[in-house]
C-alpha positions as CSV (number, residue, x, y, z in Angstrom):
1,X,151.7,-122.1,94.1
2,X,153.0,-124.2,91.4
3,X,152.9,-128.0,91.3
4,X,157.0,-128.4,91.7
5,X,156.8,-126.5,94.9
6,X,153.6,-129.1,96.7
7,X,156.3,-131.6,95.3
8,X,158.8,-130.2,97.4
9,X,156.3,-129.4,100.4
10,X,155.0,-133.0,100.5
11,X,158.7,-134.4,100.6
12,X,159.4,-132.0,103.0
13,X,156.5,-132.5,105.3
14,X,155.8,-136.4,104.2
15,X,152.1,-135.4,104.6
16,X,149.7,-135.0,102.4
17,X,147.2,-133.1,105.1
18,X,150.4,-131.1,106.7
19,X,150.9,-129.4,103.1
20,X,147.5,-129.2,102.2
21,X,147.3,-127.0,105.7
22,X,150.2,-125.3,105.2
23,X,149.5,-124.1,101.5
24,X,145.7,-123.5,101.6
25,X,144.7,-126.2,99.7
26,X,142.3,-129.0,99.7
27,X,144.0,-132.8,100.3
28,X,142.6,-133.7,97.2
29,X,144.0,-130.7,95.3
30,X,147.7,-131.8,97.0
31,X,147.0,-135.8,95.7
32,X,145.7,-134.6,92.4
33,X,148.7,-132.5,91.7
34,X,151.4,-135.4,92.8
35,X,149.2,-138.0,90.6
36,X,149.8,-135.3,87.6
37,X,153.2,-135.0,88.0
38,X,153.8,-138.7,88.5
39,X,152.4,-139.4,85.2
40,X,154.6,-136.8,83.4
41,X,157.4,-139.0,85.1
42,X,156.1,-142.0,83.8
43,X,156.6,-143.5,87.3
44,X,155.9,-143.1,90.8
45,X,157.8,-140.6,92.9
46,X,156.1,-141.7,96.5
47,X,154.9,-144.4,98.7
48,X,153.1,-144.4,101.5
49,X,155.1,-146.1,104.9
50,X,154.4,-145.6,107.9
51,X,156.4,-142.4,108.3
52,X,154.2,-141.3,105.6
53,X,155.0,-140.0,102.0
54,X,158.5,-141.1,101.7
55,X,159.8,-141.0,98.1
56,X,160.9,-143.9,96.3
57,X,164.6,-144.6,95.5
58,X,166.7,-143.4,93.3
59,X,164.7,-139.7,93.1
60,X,166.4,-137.6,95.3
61,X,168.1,-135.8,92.4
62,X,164.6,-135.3,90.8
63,X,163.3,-133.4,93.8
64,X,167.0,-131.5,94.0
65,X,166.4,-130.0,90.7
66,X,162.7,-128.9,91.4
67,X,164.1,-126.7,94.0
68,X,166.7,-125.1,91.8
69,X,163.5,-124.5,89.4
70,X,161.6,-122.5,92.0
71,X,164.5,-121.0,93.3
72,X,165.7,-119.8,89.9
73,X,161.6,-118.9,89.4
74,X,161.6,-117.1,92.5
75,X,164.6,-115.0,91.1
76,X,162.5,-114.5,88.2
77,X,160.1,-112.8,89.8
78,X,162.2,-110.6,92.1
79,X,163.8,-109.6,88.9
80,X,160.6,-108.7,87.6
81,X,159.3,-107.0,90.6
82,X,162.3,-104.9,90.7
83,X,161.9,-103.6,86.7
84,X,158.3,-102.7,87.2
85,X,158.7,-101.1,91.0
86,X,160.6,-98.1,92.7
87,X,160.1,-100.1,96.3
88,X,163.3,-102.0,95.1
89,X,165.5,-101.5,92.0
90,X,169.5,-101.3,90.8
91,X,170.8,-98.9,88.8
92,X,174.2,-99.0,87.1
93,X,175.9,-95.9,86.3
94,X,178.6,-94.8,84.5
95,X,180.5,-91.2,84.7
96,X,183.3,-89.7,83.8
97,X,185.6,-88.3,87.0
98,X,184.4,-85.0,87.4
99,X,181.2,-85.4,87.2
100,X,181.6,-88.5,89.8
101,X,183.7,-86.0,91.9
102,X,181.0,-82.9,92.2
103,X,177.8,-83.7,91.1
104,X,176.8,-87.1,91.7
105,X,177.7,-87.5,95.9
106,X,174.6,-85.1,95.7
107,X,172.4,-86.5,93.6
108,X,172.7,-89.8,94.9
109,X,172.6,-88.6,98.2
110,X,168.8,-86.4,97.6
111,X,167.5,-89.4,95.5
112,X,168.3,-91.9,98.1
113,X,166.8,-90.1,100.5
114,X,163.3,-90.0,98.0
115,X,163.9,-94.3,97.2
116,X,165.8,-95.6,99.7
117,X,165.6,-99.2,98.5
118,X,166.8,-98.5,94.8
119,X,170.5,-99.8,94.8
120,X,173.7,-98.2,92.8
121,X,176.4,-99.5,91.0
122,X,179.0,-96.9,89.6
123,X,181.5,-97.2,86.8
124,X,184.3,-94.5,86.6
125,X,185.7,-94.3,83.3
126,X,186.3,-92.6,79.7
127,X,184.0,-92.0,77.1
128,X,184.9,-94.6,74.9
129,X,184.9,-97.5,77.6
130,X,181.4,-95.7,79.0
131,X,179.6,-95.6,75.7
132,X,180.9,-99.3,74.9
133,X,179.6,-100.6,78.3
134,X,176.2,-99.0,77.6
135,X,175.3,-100.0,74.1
136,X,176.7,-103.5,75.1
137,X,173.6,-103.5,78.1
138,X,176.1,-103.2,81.1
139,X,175.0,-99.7,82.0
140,X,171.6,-98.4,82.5
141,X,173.0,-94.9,81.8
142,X,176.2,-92.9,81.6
143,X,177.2,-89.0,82.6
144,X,178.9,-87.9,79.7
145,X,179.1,-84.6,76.9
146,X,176.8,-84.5,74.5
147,X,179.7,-84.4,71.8
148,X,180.3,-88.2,73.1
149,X,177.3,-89.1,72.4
150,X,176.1,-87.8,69.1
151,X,173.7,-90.4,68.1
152,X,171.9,-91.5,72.0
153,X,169.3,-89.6,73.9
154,X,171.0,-87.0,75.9
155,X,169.3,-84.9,78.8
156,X,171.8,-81.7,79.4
157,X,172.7,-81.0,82.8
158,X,174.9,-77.6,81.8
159,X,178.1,-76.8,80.6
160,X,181.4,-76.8,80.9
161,X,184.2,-74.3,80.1
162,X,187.3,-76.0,79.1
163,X,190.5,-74.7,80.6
164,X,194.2,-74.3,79.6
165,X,196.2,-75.5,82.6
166,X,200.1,-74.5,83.0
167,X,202.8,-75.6,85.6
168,X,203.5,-72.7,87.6
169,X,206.7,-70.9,86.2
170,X,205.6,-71.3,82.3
171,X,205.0,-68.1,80.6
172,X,201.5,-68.2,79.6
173,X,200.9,-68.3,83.7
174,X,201.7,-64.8,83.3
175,X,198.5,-63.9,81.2
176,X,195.2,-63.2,82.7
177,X,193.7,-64.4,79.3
178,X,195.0,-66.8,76.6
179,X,194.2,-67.6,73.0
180,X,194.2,-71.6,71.6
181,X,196.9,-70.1,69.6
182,X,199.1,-69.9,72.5
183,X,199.2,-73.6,72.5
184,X,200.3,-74.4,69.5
185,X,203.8,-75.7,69.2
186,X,204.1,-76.1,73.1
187,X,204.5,-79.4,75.1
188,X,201.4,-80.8,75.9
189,X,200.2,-83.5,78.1
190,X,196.9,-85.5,76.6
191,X,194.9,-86.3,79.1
192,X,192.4,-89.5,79.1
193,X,190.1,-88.7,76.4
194,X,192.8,-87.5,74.2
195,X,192.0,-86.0,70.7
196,X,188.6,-87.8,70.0
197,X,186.7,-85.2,71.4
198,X,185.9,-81.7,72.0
199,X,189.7,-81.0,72.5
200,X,190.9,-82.6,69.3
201,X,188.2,-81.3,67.5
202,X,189.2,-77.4,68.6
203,X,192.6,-78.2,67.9
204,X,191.2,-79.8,64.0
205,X,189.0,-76.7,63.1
206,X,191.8,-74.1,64.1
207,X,194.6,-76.2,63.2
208,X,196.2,-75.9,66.3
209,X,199.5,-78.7,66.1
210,X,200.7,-78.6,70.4
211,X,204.1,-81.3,70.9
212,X,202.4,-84.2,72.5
213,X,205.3,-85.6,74.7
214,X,203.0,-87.4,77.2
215,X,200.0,-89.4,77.1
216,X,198.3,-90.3,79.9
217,X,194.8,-92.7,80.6
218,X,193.8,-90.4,83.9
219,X,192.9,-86.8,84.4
220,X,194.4,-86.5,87.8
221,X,198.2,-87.9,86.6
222,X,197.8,-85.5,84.0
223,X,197.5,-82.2,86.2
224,X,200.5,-83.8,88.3
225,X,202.7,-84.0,85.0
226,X,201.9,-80.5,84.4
227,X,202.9,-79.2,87.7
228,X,205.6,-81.3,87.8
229,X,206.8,-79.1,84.6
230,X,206.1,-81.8,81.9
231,X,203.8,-79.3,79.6
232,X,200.5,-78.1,79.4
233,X,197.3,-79.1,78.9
234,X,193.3,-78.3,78.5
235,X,190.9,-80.1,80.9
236,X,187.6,-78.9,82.1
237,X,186.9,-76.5,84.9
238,X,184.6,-78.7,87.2
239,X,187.8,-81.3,87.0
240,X,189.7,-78.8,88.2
241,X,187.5,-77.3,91.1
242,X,189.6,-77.9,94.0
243,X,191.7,-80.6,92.4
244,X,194.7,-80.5,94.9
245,X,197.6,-79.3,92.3
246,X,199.6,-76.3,92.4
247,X,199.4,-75.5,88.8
248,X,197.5,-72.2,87.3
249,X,194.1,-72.2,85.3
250,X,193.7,-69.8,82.5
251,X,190.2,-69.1,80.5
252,X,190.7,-68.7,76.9
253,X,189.6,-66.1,75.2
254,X,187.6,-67.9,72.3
255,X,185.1,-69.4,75.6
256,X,185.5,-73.1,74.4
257,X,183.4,-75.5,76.7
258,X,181.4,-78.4,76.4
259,X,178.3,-79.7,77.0
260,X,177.6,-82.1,79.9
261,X,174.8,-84.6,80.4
262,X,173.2,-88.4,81.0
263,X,172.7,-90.5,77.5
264,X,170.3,-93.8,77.9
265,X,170.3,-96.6,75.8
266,X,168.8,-95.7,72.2
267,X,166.7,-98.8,71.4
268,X,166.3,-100.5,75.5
269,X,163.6,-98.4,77.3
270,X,165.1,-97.4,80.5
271,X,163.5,-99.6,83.7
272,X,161.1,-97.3,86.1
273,X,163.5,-97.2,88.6
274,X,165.8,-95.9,86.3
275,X,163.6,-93.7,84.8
276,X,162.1,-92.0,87.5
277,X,165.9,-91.2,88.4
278,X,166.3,-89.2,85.2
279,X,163.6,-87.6,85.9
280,X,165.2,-86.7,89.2
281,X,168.6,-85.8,87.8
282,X,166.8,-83.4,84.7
283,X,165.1,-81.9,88.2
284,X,168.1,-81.3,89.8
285,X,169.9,-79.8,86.8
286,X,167.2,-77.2,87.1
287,X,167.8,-76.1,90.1
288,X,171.9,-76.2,89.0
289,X,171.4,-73.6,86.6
290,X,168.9,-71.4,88.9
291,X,171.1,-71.1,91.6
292,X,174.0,-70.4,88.8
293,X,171.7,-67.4,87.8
C-alpha cells in the first residue's frame, strides 16, 4: 500500500483508526505517513473537527489527482501482470484473408479452449499494411508468406500452391493443365497484393507481360471480376477453397506456390502470452502437415 492511497483512505474514511483497520496498519504508521506527505506539501492537508479528519480548503483537487495516480498505477500493474502471465493476456493479430478464412477459426478456437482468459484482436489486411503495422508495434504477430517477410523471424505453417483462375467460357478453362506462358498477353485482374510478391516475381524471372486492365485492393472482388468475364488471374488455392464463385481453377504445370507462416517482431521479444501461442500455432501446423500425409 502506498502513501497516496492511506491519503485517499483517510479522506475517505475521516479516521485515522478506520484506515489503520481497514489496511492492516498500525495508527501510528497511518499518522506517520500523512505527516510525510504533508511536509512534501509544505502545508497541511487535514484538521481534526469533530467529524474527524476533514481536509483543509482549497485541496480537493490535490486528493483528485492522487486517485488518478493509483488508478493509472493500478493499470500499471494489470499491464504488467498481463505481459508476464497466461491467466490474462491480449494478443493482436494480423492475417491475410485466407489464412483468416481456414485456419485461424481453428486455432483460436483449440487455444482458447487451452487459455481462456487470453483476449484477441484481429487485423485483416495486405502484406504491406501487415508488415507496417507490426514493425510500427501495433501487432504482436502477423500470418503472412515467408517471401513477405524476408528479413523477420518466420515459423512455416505449409504451403501454398498458387492457382490460375479463368471465367468460365475462356479457353484456357478447357485445359486440365496450364503453363505461366499461357498468361502472357491475356487480360488480367491484379488482385490485392499485386506484383510485389511471389506473383510479380514469377512473372519477372519468366518475363511473363499479362494486360493488366483491372486492379483491385481485395481478393474476393477479384474472383467476382473474373467470373464476371473481366480476365484472369492467379491467387492461391486455400483462397479459393470453397470461395463461392463460379469460375474454374487450373494448376500450372511449373507447381508455383508459396510459402505460408507467422513472422514476430525482429528486435521486441514477443510477450508470454504471445509466445506460448506460437508455440501452439508451430504445434498445430504439425499436425497440418500429418494429417496432409
Amino acid at each position: 500500500m502506498n502513501k497516496y492511497e492511506i491519503i485517499i483512505s483517510v479522506c475517505d474514511t475521516h479516521s485515522i483508526s478506520k484506515t489503520a483497520a481497514s489496511l492492516n496498519y498500525t495508527q501510528s504508521a497511518i499518522s506517520q505517513a500523512i505527516k510525510n506527505f504533508e511536509k512534501e506539501l509544505g502545508f497541511p492537508l487535514f484538521k481534526r473537527s469533530k467529524h474527524g479528519m476533514e481536509l483543509m480548503p482549497n485541496t480537493e483537487e490535490i486528493i483528485a489527482s492522487l486517485k488518478v495516480i493509483c488508478r493509472e498505477k493500478k493499470k500499471i500493474r494489470q499491464i504488467a501482470a498481463n505481459l508476464t502471465s497466461l491467466d490474462s493476456g491480449y494478443i493482436r493479430i494480423g492475417t491475410i484473408q485466407s489464412i483468416s478464412y481456414h485456419w485461424l477459426p481453428d486455432i483460436l478456437k483449440q487455444f482458447s479452449g487451452l487459455y481462456p482468459n487470453i483476449r484477441f484482436e484481429m487485423t485483416v489486411d495486405g502484406f504491406n499494411p501487415l508488415k507496417e503495422m507490426l514493425q510500427a508495434g501495433r501487432l504482436d504477430c502477423i500470418f503472412v508468406s515467408r517471401y513477405s517477410v524476408p528479413e523477420l523471424p518466420f515459423i512455416p505453417m505449409g504451403n501454398d500452391e498458387l492457382m490460375l483462375v479463368t471465367p468460365k467460357t475462356h479457353p484456357l478453362a478447357e485445359k486440365i493443365a496450364v503453363s505461366l506462358t499461357d498468361v502472357n498477353n491475356e487480360n488480367f485482374v491484379l488482385s490485392s497484393d499485386g506484383l510485389d510478391y511471389e506473383t510479380g516475381n514469377i512473372f519477372k524471372l519468366n518475363d511473363i507481360k499479362p494486360r493488366i486492365r483491372y486492379r483491385l485492393n481485395e481478393d474476393f472482388a477479384t474472383l467476382k471480376m473474373v467470373e464476371k468475364g473481366f480476365g484472369i488471374t492467379i491467387l492461391p488455392r486455400l483462397l479459393l477453397y470453397n470461395a463461392p464463385f463460379d469460375v474454374c481453377t487450373r494448376s500450372f504445370t511449373e507447381h508455383y506456390s508459396r510459402i505460408l507462416g507467422v513472422a514476430c517482431p525482429k528486435d521486441a521479444p514477443p510477450t508470454p502470452a504471445t509466445l506460448k501461442f506460437l508455440d501452439y500455432v508451430e504445434e498445430w501446423s504439425m499436425s497440418l502437415k500429418n494429417s496432409a500425409g
